[in-house]
C-alpha positions as CSV (number, residue, x, y, z in Angstrom):
1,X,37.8,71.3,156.1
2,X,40.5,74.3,155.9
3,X,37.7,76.7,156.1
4,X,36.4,75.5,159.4
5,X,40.1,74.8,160.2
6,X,40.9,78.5,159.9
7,X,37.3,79.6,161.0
8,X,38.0,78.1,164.6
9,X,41.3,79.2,165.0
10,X,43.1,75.6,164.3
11,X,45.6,75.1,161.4
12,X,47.5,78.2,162.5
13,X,50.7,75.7,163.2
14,X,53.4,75.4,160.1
15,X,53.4,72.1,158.3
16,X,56.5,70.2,160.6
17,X,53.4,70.5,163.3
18,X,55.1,72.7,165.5
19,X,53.6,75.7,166.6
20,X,54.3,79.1,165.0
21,X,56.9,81.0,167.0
22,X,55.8,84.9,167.7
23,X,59.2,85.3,168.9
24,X,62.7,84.5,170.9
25,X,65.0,85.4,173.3
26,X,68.0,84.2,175.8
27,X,67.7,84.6,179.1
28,X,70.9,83.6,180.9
29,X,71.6,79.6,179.3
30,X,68.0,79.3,178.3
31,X,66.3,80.1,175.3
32,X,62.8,81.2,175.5
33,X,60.4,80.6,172.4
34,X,57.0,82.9,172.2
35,X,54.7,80.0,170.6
36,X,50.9,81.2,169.1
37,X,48.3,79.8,170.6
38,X,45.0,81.1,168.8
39,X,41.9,80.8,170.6
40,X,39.1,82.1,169.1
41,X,40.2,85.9,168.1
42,X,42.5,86.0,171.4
43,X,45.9,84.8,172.1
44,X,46.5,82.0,174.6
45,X,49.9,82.6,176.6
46,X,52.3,79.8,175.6
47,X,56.2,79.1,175.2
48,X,58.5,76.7,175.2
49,X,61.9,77.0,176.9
50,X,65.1,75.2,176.1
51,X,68.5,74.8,177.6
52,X,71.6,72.0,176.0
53,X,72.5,70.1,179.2
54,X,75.4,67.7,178.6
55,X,75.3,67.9,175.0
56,X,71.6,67.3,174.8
57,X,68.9,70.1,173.9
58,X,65.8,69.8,176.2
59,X,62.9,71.5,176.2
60,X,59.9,72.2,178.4
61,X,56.1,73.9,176.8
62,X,54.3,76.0,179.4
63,X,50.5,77.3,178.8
64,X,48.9,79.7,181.1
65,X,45.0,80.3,181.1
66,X,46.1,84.1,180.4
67,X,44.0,85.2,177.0
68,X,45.5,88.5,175.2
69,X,44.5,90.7,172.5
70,X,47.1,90.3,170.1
71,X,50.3,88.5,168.9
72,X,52.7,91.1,170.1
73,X,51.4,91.1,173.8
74,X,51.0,87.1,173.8
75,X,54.9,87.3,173.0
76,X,55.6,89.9,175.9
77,X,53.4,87.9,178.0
78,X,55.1,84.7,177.4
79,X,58.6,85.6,177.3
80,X,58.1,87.5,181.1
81,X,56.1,84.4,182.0
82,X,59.1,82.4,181.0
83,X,62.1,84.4,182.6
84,X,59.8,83.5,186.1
85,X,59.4,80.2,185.5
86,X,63.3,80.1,185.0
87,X,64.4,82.0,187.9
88,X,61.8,80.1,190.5
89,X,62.3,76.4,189.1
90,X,65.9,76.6,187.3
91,X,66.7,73.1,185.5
92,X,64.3,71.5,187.5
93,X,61.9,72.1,185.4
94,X,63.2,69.9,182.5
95,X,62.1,67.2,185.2
């Protein structure tokens, strides 16, 4: 079952079931975390982004149809994506 796991792109996530993070920044009071998304041999834009409000840490996972060549430009594609999502939707977007 790994085999065919790995084979299809799946299993890529560490063991807590999160997904692997390609990297991270700050942007202003947000943090903005590059997440893997493997789809066959591309990478899938995804991130999550994450602010504390009033002592409590939310979060908010964004996935774009955008496919991309390689880890490196997923996490430049993610983290741009990101700092746009944060400038036009602010806190609102932790809903």
């Amino acid at each position: 079952m790994s085999f065919l796991k790995k084979l299809f792109g799946m299993g890529n996530e560490p063991a807590s079931g999160e997904p692997k993070v390609l990297g991270e920044e700050h942007h202003l009071d947000y943090v903005i975390k590059a997440t893997e998304m493997k789809v066959g041999s591309e990478y899938q834009l995804s991130g999550i982004i994450e602010k504390e409000i009033d002592g409590e840490l939310k979060s908010s996972t964004f996935i774009r149809a955008d496919r991309l060549g390689s880890p490196e430009m997923a996490k430049s594609a993610a983290i741009d994506k990101a700092k746009q999502i944060i400038k036009e939707q602010g806190d609102s977007l932790f809903g």
